[in-house]
C-alpha positions in Angstrom: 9.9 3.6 31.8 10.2 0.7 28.5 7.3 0.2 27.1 8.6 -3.2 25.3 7.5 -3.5 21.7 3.6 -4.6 20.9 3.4 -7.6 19.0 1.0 -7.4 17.1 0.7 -10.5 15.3 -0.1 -13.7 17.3 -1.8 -17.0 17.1 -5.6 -17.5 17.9 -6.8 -21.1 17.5 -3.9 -21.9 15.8 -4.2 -19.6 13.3 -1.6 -16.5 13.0 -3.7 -13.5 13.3 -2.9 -9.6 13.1 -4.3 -8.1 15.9 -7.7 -10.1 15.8 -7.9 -10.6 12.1 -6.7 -13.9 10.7 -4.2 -13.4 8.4 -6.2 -16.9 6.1 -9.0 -13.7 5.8 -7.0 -11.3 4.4 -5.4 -13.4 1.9 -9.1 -14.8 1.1 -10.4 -11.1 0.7 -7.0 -9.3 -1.1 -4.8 -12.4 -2.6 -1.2 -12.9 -1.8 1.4 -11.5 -2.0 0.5 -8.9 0.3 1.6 -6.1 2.8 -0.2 -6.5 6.4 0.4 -4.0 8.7 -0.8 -2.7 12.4 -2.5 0.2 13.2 -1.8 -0.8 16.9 1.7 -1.6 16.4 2.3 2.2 14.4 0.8 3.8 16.7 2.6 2.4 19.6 5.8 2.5 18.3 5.6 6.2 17.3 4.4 7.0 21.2 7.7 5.0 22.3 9.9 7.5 21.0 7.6 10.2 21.4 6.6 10.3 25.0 10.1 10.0 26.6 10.5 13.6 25.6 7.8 14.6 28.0 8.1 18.7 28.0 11.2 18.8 26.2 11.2 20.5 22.9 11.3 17.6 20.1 10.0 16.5 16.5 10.0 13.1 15.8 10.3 13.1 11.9 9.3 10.1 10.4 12.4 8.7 7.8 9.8 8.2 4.9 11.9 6.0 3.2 11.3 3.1 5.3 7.6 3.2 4.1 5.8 5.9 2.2 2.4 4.6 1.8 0.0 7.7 1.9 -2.1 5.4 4.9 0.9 5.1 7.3 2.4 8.8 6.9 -1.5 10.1 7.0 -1.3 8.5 10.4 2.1 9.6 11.6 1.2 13.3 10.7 -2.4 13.2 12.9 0.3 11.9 16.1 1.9 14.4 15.5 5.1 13.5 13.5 7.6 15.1 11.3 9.3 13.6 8.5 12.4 12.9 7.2 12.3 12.9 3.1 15.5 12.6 0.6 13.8 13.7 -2.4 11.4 15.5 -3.7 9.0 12.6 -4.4 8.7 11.8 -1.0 7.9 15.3 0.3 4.8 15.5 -2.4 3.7 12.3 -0.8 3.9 13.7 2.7 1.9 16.6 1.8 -0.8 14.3 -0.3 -0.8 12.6 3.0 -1.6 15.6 4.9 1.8 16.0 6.6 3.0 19.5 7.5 6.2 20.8 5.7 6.9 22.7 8.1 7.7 19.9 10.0 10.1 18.6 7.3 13.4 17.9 7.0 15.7 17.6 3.9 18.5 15.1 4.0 19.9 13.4 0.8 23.1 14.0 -1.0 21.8 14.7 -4.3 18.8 17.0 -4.0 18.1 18.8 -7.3 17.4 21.9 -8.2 14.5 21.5 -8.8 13.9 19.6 -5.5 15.1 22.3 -3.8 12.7 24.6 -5.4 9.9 23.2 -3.8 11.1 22.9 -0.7 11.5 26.5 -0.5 7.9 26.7 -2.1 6.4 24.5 0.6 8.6 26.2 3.1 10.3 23.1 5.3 11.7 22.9 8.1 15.6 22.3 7.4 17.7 21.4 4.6 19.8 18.7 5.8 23.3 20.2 3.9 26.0 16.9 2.8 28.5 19.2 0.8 30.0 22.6 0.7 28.8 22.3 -3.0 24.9 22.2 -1.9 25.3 24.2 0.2 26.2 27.3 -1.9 23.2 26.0 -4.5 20.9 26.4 -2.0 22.1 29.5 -1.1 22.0 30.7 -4.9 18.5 29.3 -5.0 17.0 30.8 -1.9 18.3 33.9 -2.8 17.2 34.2 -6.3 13.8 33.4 -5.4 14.1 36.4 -2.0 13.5 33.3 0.5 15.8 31.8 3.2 16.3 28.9 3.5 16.7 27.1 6.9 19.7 24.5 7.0 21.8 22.7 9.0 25.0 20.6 8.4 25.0 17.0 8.5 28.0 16.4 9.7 29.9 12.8 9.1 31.2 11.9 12.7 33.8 9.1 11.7 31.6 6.8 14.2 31.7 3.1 13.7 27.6 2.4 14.3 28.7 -1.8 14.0 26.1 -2.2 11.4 26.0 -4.2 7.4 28.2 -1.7 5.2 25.1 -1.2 2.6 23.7 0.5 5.5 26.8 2.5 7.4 26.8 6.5 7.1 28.2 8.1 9.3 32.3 6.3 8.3 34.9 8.6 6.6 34.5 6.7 3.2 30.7 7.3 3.3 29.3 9.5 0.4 26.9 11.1 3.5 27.5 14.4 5.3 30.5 16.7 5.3 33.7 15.3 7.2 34.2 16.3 10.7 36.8 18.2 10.1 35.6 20.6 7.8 32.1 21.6 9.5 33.7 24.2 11.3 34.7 25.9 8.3 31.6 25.6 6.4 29.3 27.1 9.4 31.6 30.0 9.1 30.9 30.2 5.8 27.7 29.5 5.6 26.8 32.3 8.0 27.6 34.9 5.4 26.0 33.3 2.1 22.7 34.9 1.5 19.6 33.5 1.4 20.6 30.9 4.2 19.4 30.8 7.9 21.5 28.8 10.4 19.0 26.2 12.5 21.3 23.1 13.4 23.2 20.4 13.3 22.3 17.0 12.2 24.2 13.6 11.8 22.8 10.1 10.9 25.7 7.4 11.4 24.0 4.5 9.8 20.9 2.1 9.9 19.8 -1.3 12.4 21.7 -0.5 14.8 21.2 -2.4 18.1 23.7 -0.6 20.9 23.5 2.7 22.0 27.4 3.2 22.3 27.8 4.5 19.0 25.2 6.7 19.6 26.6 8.6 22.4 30.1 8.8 20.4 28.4 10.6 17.7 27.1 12.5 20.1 29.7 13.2 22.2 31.3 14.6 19.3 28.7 16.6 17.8 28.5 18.3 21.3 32.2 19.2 21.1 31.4 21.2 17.6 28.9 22.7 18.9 30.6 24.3 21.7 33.0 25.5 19.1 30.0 26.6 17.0 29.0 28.8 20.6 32.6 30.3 21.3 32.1 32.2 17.8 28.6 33.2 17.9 26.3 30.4 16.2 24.1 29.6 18.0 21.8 26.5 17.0 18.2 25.8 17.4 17.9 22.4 17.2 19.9 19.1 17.2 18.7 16.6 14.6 20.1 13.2 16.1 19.2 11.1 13.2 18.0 7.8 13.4 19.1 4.4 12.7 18.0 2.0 16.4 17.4 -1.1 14.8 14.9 -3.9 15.7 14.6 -7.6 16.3 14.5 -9.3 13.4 16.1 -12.7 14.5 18.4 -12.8 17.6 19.0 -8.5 17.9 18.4 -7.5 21.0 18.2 -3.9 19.9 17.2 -1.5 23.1 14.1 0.1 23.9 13.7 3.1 22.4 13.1 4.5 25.9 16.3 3.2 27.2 17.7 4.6 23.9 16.7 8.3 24.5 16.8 7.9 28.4 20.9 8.3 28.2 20.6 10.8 24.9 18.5 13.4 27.5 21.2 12.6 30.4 23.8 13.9 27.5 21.8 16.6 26.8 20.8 17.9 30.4 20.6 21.4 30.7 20.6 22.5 27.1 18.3 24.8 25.3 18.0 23.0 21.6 15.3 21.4 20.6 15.7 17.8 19.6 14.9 16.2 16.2 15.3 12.0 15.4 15.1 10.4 12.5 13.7 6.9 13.1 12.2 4.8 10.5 12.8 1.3 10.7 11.6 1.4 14.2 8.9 2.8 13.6 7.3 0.6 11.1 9.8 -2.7 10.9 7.9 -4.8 12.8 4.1 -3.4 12.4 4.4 -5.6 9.2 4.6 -8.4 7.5 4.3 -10.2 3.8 1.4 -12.4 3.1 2.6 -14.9 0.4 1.6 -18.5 -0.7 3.2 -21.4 -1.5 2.7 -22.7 -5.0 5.3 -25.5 -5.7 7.1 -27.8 -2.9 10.3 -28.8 -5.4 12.4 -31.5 -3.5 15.9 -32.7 -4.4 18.9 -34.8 -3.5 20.5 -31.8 -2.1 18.1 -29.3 -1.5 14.1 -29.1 -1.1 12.8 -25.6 -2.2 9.4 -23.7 -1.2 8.4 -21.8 -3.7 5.8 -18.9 -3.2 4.0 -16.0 -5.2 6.1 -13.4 -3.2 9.7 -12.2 -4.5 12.7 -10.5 -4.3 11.1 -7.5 -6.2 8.5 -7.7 -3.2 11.2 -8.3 -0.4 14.7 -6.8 -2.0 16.4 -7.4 1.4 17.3 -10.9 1.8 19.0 -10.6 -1.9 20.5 -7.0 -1.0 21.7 -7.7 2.1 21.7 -11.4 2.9 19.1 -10.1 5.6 17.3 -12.6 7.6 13.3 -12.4 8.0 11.4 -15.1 10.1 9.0 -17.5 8.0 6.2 -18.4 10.0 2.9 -20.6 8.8 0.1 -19.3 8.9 -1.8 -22.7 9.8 0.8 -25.0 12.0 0.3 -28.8 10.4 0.8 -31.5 12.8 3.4 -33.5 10.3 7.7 -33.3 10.4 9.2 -30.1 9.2 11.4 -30.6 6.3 14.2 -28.4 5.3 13.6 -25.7 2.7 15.3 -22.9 0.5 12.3 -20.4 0.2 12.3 -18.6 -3.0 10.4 -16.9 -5.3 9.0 -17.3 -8.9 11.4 -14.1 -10.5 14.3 -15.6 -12.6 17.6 -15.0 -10.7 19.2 -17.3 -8.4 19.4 -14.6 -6.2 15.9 -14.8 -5.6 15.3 -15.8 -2.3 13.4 -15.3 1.2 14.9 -17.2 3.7 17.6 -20.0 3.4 17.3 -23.2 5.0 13.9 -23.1 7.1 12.2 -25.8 8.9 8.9 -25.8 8.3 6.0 -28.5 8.1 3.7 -27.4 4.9 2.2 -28.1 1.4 1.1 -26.5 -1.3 -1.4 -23.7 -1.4 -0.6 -22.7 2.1 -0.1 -19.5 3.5 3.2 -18.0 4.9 4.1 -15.3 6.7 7.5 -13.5 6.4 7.8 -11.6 9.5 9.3 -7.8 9.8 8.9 -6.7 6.7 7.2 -3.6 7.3 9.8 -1.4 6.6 11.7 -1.7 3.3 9.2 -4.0 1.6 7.1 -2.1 -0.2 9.2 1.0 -0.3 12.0 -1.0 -2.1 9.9 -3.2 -4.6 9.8 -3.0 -7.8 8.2 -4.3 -11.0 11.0 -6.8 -12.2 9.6 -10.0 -14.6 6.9 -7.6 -15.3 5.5 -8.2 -12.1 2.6 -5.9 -10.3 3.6 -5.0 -6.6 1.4 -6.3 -4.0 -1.2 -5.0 -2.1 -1.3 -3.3 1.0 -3.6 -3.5 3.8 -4.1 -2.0 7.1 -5.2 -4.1 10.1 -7.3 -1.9 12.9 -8.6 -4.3 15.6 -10.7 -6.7 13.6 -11.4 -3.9 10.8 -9.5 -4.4 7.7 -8.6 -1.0 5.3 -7.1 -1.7 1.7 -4.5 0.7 1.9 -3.1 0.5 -1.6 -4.5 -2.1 -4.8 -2.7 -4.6 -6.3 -1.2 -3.1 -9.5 -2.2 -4.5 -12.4 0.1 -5.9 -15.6 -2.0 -2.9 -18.1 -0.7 -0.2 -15.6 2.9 -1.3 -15.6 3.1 0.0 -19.4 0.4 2.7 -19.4 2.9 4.9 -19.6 5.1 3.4 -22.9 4.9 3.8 -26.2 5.5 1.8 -29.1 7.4 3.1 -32.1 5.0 2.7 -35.1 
């Protein structure tokens, strides 16, 4: 059965709120620009992949990148998740958190050496292998140091997910996973390297992807290599399905994730592996939102622009991608929208939130750009010398500062002059 998405963040008394705390409050008590998310909305989402499972043998890992702040993956790991990493930054910040490497997998095409090293150390799950190249480093690696190191192929499906190219992974010309045609071959191989253990077979065909179709395709084939796999004695533990179900951002209509994994399990009726996802946007996407405030109303012949504290070092993905985030007041005024460009302060035309938005405001008030929970913070940066924002957590009406505002002394803390 769907259990439809929770939104979290609705209007009481014509104010927006998250869950019951007005969002005028948390801008009062932490500034703007600022990360809001919901603990309802994390926890919810996580159980909507989670609990279609039922018995079945399953790890939901957690993609990391989407958002690594130590307060969302703390939570993930106490429901229970795994977590997908792609470097070894992020699997330090899942153990800080209190995740369980064991419950880790390793994806990433570049994973060095050192990286490597302390996977082994921490003892993960699965390296996620993309070349025949990594594959015999790890193998070097795990044998040098008298370990073994559990891995499993990702294995580029040719599959066309119907996504933005910036986010596509699983096509022939992407840098990601080995091609089809050679994974045969490498499991072959890879059963005789030392120091490396057989476990799966994983495959990730891209990101925001709102039909299952391409799902099932990449599926279909991944089942066709691993009856192959079976006819010469490897055997598989687990099938890492990846991730990539997209949300609603503006008109998506992405399915549930029940609906999602209802016809996966149909697929996968009858067999013995274990089942691993990937999911990260949907996990998080819509849990949050960015807290910003409008400081000049500029109006011209030809345009009228809004522009607010937050930027594209806060919000990278309208400029990366073109990608469209809902703008919503915080307070509604009872006056004619006008037309606006929303940008920020950062010097680059490119800077910008949302292109030609109706909205009915003035200066010093509070807006809300919607679904920005994952790839917000995760992404931002410190361009124009600029501190990234805070972060807090919304529990009911309990507020949690999950992360401070930086300030401008700690962006050089760590430089030196040359005197």
């Amino acid at each position: 059965m769907d259990r439809p998405e929770l939104s979290p963040f609705t209007r009481r008394s014509g104010e927006l709120c998250a869950e019951q705390a007005p969002l005028s409050a948390i801008a009062e008590r932490y500034g703007t620009p600022c990360f809001v998310y919901s603990r309802a909305a994390l926890v919810h989402s996580f159980e909507s992949f989670d609990r279609p499972f039922g018995n079945r043998p399953h790890l939901v890992c957690y993609a990391a990148k989407a958002n690594s702040s130590l307060a969302i993956l703390d939570l993930f790991a106490r429901l229970g998740s795994g977590f997908d990493i792609v470097s070894g930054g992020e699997l330090e910040r899942v153990i800080a958190a209190g995740g369980d490497p064991g419950k880790v997998v390793f994806s990433g095409v570049g994973k060095r050496s050192d990286e490597i090293e302390l996977a082994l150390e921490k003892g993960i799950l699965c390296f996620n292998v993309e070349s025949e190249s990594e594959l015999h480093r790890i193998s070097g690696i795990a044998a040098g140091r008298k370990q073994t190191a559990r891995i499993s192929l990702r294995v580029n499906p040719d599959v066309d997910p119907k996504t933005h190219p910036y986010i596509s992974t699983g096509l022939k010309q992407s840098k990601f996973g080995v091609p089809f045609e050679d994974a045969l071959r490498l499991y072959r191989d890879a059963r005789g390297l030392p120091g490396i253990e057989i476990t799966g077979v994983d495959y990730h065909i891209g990101s925001q992807i709102t039909e299952i179709a391409p799902f099932l395709d990449a599926l279909d084939k991944l089942l066709g290599l691993v009856a192959r796999l079976e006819s010469e004695g490897i055997r598989l533990h687990h099938l890492d399905l990846g991730g990539g179900l997209g949300i609603r951002y503006r008109e998506e209509s992405p399915p549930e994730p029940a609906t999602y994994l209802a016809a996966v399990l149909q697929r996968l009726a009858g067999r013995p592996e274990a089942i691993l996802l990937e999911p990260g946007r949907a996990l998080v996407g819509n849990a949050g939102l960015l807290l910003t405030r409008v400081e000049y109303l500029k109006h011209g012949a030809e345009r009228n622009f809004a522009i607010v504290d937050a930027a594209m070092n806060d919000l990278m993905r309208p400029a990366l991608y073109d990608a469209f985030h809902d703008i919503l007041p915080v307070r509604s005024r009872a006056q004619t929208p006008r037309r606006y460009e929303v940008v920020g302060p950062v010097c680059e035309s490119g800077d910008f939130l949302g292109h030609e938005r109706d909205l009915a405001m003035a200066e010093g008030d509070l807006l809300a750009i919607m679904s920005a929970g994952a790839y917000g913070m995760s992404m931002s940066s410190n361009y124009n010398t600029r501190p990234r924002a805070a972060e807090v957590m919304v529990d009911g009406s309990d507020l949690h500062l999950i992360r401070e505002r930086e300030t401008v002394a700690q962006l050089f803390s760590l430089e030196r002059l040359l005197r």
